[in-house]
C-alpha angles and dihedrals in degrees: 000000000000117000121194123203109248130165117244106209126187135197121193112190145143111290090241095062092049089095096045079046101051097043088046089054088044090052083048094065090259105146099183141024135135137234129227133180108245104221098192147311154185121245139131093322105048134267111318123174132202092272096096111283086124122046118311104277099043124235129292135198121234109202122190132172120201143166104277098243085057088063104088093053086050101056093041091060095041085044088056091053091030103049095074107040150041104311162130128207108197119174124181131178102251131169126231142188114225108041102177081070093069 
């Protein structure tokens, strides 16, 4: 089976801003991601859970995978949500069947 080289990015974020997020990556030319509930976690300030330690409405990851010479447009549209607030910007090489999806 053909595999084709893609870029897996992942956004990590307050719930609130998941809206602000996904319109920005659309505008950017993004034509898929998904969208996961972040239960807890550990990072610079310490371990913090869904419960509330962060915001009301907890954190969410935002995974897209995308053709690599899409990436820079990508990051510049999550960096413009995620600069000023609570977030993590992760991207991996990845393969993926199916190219014409992405």
């Amino acid at each position: 089976m053909q595999m084709h080289e893609a870029k897996r990015v992942e956004i990590i974020i307050e719930a609130v801003m998941e809206g602000r997020l996904t319109a920005a990556l659309q505008k950017a030319g993004v034509t898929g991601y998904t969208v996961l509930p972040v239960m807890g976690g550990a990072g610079r300030s310490g371990e913090w859970s869904r419960e509330g330690q962060i915001g009301r409405s907890g954190m969410v990851a935002v995974v897209c995978l995308i053709r690599p010479e899409r990436l820079e447009s990508l990051l510049e549209a999550a960096f413009a949500v995620v600069e000023r607030h609570i977030g993590v910007v992760s991207v991996s090489d990845t393969k993926v069947v199916r190219a014409e999806r992405f």
